[in-house]
N, CA, C and O of each residue as an XYZ file, in Angstrom:
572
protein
N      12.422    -46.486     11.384
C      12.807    -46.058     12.714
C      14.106    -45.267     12.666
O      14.390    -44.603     13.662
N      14.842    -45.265     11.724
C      16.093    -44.348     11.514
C      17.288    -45.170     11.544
O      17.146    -46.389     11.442
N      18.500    -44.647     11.677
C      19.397    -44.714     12.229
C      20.159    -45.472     13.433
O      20.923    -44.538     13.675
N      20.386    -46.077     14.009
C      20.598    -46.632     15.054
C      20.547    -45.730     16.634
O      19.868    -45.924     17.642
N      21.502    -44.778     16.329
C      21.256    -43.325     17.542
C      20.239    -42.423     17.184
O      20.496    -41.312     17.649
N      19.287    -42.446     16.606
C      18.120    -41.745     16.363
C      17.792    -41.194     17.736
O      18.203    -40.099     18.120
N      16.750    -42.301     18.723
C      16.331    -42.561     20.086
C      17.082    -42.383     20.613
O      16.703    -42.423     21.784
N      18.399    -42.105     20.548
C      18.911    -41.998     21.974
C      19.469    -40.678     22.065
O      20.598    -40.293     21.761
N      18.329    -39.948     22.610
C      18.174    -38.427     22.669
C      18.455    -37.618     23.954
O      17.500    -36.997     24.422
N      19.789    -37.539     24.655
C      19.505    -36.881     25.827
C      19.508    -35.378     25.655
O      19.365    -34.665     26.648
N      19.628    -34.980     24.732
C      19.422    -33.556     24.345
C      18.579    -33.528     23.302
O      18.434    -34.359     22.405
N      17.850    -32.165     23.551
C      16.751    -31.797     22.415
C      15.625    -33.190     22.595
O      15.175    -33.939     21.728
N      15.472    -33.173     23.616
C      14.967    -34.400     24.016
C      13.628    -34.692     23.660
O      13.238    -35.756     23.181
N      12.746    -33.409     23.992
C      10.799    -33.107     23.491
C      10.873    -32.924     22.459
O       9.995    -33.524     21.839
N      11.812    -32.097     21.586
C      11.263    -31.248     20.627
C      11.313    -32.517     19.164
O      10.476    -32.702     18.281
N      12.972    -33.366     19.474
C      12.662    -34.244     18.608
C      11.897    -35.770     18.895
O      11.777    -36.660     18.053
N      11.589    -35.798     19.806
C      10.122    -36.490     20.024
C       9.303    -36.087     19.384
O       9.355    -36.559     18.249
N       8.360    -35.275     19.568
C       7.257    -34.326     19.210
C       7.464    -34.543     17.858
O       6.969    -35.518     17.293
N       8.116    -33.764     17.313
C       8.407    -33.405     15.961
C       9.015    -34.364     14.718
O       8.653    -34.318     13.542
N      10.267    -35.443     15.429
C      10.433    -36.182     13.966
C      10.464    -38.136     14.591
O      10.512    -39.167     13.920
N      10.406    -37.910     16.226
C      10.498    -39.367     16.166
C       8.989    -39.960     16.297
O       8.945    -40.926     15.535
N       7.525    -39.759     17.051
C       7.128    -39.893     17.195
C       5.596    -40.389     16.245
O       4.723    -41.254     16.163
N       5.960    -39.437     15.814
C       4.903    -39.156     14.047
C       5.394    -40.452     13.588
O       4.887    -41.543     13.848
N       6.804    -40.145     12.626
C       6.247    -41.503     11.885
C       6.389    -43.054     12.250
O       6.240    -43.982     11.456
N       6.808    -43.183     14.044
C       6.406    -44.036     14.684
C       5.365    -44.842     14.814
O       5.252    -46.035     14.534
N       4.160    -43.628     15.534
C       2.827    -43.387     15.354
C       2.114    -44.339     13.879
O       1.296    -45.258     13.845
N       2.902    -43.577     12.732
C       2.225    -44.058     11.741
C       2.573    -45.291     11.265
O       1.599    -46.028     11.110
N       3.669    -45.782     10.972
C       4.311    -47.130     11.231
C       3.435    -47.918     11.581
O       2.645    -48.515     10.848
N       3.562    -47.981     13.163
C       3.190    -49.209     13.963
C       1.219    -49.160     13.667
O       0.545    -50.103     14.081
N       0.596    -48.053     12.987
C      -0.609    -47.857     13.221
C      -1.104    -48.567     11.853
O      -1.927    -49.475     11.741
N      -0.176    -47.719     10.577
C      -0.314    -48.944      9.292
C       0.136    -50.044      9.014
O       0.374    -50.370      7.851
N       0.334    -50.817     10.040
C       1.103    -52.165      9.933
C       0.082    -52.555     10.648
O      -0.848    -53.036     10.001
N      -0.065    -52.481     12.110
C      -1.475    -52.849     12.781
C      -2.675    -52.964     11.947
O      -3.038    -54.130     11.794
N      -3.586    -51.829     11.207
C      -4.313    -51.472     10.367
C      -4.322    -52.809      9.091
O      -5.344    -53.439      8.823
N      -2.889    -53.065      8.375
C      -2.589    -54.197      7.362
C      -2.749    -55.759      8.009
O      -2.888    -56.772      7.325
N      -2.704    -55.719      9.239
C      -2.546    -57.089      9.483
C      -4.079    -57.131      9.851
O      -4.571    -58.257      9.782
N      -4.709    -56.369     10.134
C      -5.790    -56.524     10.963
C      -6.893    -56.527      9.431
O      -7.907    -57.219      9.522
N      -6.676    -55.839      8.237
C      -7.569    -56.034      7.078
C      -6.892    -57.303      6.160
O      -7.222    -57.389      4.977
N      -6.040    -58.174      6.680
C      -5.715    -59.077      5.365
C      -5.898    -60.148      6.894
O      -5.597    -61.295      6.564
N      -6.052    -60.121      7.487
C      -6.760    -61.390      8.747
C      -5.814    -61.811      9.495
O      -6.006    -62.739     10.281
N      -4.169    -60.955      9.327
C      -3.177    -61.999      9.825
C      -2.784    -61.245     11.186
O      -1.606    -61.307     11.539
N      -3.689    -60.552     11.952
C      -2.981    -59.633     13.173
C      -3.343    -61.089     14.469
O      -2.573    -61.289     15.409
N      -4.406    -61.799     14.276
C      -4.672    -63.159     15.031
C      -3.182    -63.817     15.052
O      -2.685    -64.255     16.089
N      -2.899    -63.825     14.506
C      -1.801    -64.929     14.188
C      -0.229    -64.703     14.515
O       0.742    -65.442     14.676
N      -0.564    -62.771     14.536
C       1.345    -61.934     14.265
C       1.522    -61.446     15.573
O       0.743    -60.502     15.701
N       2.163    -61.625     16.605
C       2.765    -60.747     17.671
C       3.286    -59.397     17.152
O       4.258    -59.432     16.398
N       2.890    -58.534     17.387
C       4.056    -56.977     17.368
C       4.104    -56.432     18.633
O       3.256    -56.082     19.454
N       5.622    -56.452     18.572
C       5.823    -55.999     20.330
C       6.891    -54.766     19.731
O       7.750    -54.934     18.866
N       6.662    -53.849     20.250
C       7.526    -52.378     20.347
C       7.861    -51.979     21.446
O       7.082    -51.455     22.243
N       9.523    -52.245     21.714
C       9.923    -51.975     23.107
C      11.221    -52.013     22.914
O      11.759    -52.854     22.193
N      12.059    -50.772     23.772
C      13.564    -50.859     23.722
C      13.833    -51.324     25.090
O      13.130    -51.802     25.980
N      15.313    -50.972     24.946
C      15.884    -51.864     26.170
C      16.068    -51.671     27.418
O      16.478    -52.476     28.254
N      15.595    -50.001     27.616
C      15.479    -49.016     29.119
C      14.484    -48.130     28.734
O      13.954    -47.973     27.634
N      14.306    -47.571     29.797
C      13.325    -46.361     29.947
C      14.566    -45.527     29.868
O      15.742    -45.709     29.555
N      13.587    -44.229     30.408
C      14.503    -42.879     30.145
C      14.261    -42.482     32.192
O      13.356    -42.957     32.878
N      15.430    -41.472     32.719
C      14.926    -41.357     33.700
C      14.491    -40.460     34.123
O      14.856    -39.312     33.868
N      13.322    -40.895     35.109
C      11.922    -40.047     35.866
C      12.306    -37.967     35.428
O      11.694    -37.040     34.899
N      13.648    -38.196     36.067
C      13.715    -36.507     35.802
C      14.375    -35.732     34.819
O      15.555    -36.070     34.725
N      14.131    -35.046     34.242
C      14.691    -34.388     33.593
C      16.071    -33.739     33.631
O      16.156    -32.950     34.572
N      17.172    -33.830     32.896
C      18.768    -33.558     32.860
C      19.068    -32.321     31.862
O      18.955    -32.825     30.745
N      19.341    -31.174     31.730
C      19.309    -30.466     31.285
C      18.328    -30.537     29.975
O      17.433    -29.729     30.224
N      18.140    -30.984     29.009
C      17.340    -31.057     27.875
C      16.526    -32.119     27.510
O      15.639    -32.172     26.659
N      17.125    -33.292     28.580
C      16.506    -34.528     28.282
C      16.773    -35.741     29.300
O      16.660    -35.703     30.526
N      16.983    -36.338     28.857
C      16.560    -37.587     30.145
C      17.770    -38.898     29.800
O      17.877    -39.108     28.592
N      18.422    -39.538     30.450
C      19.472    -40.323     30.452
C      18.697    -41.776     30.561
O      17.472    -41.826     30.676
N      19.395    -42.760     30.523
C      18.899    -44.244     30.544
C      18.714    -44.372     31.793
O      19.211    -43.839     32.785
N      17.607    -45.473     31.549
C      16.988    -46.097     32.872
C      16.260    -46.940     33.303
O      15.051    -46.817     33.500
N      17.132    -48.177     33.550
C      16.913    -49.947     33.402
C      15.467    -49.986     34.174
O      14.683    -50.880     33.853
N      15.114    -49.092     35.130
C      14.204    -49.896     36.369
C      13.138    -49.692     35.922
O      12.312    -50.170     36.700
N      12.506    -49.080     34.791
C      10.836    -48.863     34.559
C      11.003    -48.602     32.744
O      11.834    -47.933     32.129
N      10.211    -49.170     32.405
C      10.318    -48.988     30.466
C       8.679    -49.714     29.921
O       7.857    -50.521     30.356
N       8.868    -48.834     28.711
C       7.221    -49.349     28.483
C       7.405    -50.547     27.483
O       8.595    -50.791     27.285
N       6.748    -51.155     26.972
C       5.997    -51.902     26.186
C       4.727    -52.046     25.350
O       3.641    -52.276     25.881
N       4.881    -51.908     24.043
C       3.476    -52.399     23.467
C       3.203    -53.674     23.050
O       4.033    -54.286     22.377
N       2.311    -54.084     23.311
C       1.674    -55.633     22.621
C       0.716    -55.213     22.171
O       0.061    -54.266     22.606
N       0.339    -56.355     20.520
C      -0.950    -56.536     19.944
C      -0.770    -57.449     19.194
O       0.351    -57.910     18.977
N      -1.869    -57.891     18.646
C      -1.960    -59.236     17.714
C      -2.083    -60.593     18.249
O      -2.374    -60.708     19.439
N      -1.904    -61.619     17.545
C      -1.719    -62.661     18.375
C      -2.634    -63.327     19.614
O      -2.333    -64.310     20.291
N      -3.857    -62.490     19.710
C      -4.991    -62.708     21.029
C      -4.746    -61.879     22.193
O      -5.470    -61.786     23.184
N      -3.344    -61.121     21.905
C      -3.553    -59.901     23.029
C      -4.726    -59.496     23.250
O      -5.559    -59.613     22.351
N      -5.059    -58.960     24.416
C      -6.354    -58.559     24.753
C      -5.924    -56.930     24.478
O      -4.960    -56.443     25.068
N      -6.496    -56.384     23.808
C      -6.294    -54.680     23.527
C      -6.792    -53.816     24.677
O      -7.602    -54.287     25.475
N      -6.342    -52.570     24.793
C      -6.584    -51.492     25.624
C      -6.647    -51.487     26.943
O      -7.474    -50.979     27.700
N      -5.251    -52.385     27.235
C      -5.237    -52.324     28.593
C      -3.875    -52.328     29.041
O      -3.094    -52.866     28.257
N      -3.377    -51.853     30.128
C      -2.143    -51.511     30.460
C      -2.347    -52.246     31.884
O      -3.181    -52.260     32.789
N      -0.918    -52.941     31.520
C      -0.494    -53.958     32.803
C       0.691    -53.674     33.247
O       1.754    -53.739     32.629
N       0.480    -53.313     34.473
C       1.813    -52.863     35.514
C       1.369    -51.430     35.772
O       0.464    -50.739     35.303
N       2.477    -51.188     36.832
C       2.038    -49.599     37.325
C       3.444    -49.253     37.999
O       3.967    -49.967     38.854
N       3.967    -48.118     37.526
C       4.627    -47.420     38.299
C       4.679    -46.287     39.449
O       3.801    -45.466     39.182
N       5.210    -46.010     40.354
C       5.209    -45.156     41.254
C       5.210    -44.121     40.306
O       5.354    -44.142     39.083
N       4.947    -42.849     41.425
C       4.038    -41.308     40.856
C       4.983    -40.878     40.113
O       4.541    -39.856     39.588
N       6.150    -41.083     39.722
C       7.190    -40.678     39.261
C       7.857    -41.186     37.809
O       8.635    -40.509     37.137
N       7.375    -42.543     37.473
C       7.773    -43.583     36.953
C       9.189    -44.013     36.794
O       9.752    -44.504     35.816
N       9.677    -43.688     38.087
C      10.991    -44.465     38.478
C      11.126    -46.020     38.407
O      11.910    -46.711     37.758
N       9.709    -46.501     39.631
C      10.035    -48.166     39.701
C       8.976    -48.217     39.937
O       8.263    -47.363     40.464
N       8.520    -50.113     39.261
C       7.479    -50.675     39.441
C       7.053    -50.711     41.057
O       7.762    -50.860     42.052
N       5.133    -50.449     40.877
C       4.895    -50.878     42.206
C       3.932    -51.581     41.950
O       2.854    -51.244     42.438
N       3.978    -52.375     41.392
C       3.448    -53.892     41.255
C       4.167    -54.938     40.092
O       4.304    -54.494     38.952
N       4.618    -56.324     40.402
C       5.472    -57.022     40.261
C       5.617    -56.981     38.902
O       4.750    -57.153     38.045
N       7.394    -56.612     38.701
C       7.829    -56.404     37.536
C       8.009    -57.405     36.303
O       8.299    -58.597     36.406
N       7.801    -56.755     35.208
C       8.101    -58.460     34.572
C       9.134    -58.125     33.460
O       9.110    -57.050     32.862
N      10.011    -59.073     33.225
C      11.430    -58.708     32.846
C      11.801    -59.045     31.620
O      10.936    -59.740     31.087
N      12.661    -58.861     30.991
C      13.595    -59.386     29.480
C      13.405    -60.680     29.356
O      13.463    -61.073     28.191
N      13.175    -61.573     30.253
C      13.222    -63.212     30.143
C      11.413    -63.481     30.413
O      11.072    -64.609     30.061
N      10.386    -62.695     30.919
C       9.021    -62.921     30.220
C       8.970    -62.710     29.595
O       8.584    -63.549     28.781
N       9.344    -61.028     28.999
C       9.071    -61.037     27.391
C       9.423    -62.414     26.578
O       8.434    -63.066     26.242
N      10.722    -62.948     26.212
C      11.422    -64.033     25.449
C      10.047    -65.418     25.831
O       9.595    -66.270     25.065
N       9.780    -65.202     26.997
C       8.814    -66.536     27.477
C       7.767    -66.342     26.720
O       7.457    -67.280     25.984
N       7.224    -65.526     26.695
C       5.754    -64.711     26.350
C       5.701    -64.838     24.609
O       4.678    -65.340     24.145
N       6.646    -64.447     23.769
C       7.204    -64.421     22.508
C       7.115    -65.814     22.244
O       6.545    -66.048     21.178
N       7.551    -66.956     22.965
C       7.937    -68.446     22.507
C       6.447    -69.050     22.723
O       5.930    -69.806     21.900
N       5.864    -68.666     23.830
C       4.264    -68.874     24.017
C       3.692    -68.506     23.033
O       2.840    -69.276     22.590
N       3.961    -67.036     22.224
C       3.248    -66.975     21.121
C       3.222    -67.716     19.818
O       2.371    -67.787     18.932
N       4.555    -68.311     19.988
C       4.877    -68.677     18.574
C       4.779    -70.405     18.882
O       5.538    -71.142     18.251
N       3.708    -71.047     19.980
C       3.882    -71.966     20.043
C       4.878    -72.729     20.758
O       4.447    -73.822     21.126
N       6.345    -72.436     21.136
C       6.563    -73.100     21.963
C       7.141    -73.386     23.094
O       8.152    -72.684     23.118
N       7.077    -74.132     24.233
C       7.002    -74.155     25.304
C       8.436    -73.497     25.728
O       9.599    -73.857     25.545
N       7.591    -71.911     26.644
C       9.200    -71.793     26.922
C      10.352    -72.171     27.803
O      11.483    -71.694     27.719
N      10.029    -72.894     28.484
C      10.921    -73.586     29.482
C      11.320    -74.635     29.105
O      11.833    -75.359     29.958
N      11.239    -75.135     27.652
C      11.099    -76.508     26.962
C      13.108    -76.637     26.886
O      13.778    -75.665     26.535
N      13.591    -77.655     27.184
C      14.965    -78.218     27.273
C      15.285    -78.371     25.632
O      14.723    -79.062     24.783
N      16.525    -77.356     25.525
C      17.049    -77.929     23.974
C      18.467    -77.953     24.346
O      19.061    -77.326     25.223
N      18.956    -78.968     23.333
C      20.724    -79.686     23.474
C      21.460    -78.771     22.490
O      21.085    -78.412     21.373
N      22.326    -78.541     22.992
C      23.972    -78.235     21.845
C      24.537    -79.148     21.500
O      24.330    -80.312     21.844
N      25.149    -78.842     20.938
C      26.179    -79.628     19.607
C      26.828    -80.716     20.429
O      27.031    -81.877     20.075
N      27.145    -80.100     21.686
C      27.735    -81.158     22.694
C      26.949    -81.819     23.216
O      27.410    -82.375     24.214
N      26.107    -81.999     23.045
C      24.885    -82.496     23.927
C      24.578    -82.288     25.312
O      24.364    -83.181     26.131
N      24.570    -81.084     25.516
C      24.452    -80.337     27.041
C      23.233    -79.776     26.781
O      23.080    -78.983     25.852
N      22.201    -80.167     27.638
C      20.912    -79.712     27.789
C      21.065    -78.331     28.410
O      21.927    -78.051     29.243
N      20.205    -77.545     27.957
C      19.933    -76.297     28.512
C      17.955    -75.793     28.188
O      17.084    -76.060     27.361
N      18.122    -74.859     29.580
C      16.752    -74.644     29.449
C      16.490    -73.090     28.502
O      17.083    -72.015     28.595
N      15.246    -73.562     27.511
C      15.313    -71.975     26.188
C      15.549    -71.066     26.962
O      16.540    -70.337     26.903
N      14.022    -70.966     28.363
C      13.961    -69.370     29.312
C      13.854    -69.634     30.460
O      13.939    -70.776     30.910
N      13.736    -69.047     30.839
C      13.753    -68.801     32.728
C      12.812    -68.323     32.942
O      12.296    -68.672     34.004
N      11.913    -67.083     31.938
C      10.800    -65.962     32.518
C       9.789    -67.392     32.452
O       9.868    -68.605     32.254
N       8.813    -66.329     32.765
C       7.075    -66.821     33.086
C       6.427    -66.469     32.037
O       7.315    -65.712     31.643
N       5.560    -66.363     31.173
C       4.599    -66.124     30.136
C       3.444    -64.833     30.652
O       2.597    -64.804     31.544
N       3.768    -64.099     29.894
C       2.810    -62.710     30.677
C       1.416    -63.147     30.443
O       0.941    -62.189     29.834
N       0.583    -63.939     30.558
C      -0.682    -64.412     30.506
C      -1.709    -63.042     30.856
O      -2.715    -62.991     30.148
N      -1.548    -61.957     31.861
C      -2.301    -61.376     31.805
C      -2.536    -60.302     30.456
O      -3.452    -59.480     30.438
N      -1.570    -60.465     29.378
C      -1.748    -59.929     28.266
C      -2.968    -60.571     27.544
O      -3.957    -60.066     27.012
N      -2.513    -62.000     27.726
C      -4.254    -62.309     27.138
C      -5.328    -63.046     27.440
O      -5.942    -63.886     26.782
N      -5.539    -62.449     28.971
C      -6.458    -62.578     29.830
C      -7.804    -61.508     29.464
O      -8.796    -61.493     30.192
């Protein structure tokens, strides 16, 4: 994936999309998918590909600035149900217009995958209970 500022492109914004981030993205996530899915272990592996904002709806001289309110996500593996896209944004893809699901489902959704309960109470050193998550478990992923 590069560099750390690779992605964060507000200039030259298409061209290095198109041209050097996307490709071997593309191929990455497609031969890793491809490996887990011929040695039997894609049942078993979550791969989630997702940063931490979207980009926004309009275009800024060459490219597009951060933008918390709408961002994509991929899921597979693990009993995801494939080829389907959940959620929808307005015509613009500014903001969700149907109920958003946030940084703390993902973490829920992740602990669901890996077995365990995410709302499940764990103690510190001090013995102060705290709860793992707060989100909900995106279930319609593998519905």
């Amino acid at each position: 994936m590069g560099r750390v500022q690779n992605w964060d492109t507000h200039g030259n914004n298409f061209t290095r999309l198109k041209n050097e981030l996307l490709p071997p993205l593309d191929r990455g996530v497609s031969c890793l998918l491809d490996d887990l899915e011929s040695t039997g272990l894609l049942d078993e592996t979550l791969v989630i590909v997702t940063g931490e904002f979207g980009r926004t709806p309009k275009i800024s001289g060459n490219g597009r600035d951060h933008w918390a309110a709408c961002y994509t996500t991929l899921f597979a593996g693990a009993g995801v149900k494939g080829g389907n896209v959940i959620g929808k944004s307005d015509k613009i893809a500014a903001y969700p217009v149907t109920v958003p699901f946030t940084p703390d489902d993902l973490g829920a959704t992740v602990y669901h995958a890996l077995g365990i309960e995410p709302d499940a109470e764990i103690v510190d050193r001090q013995k102060r209970p705290s709860q793992l998550n707060r989100g909900k478990v995106m279930d319609c992923l593998f519905a």
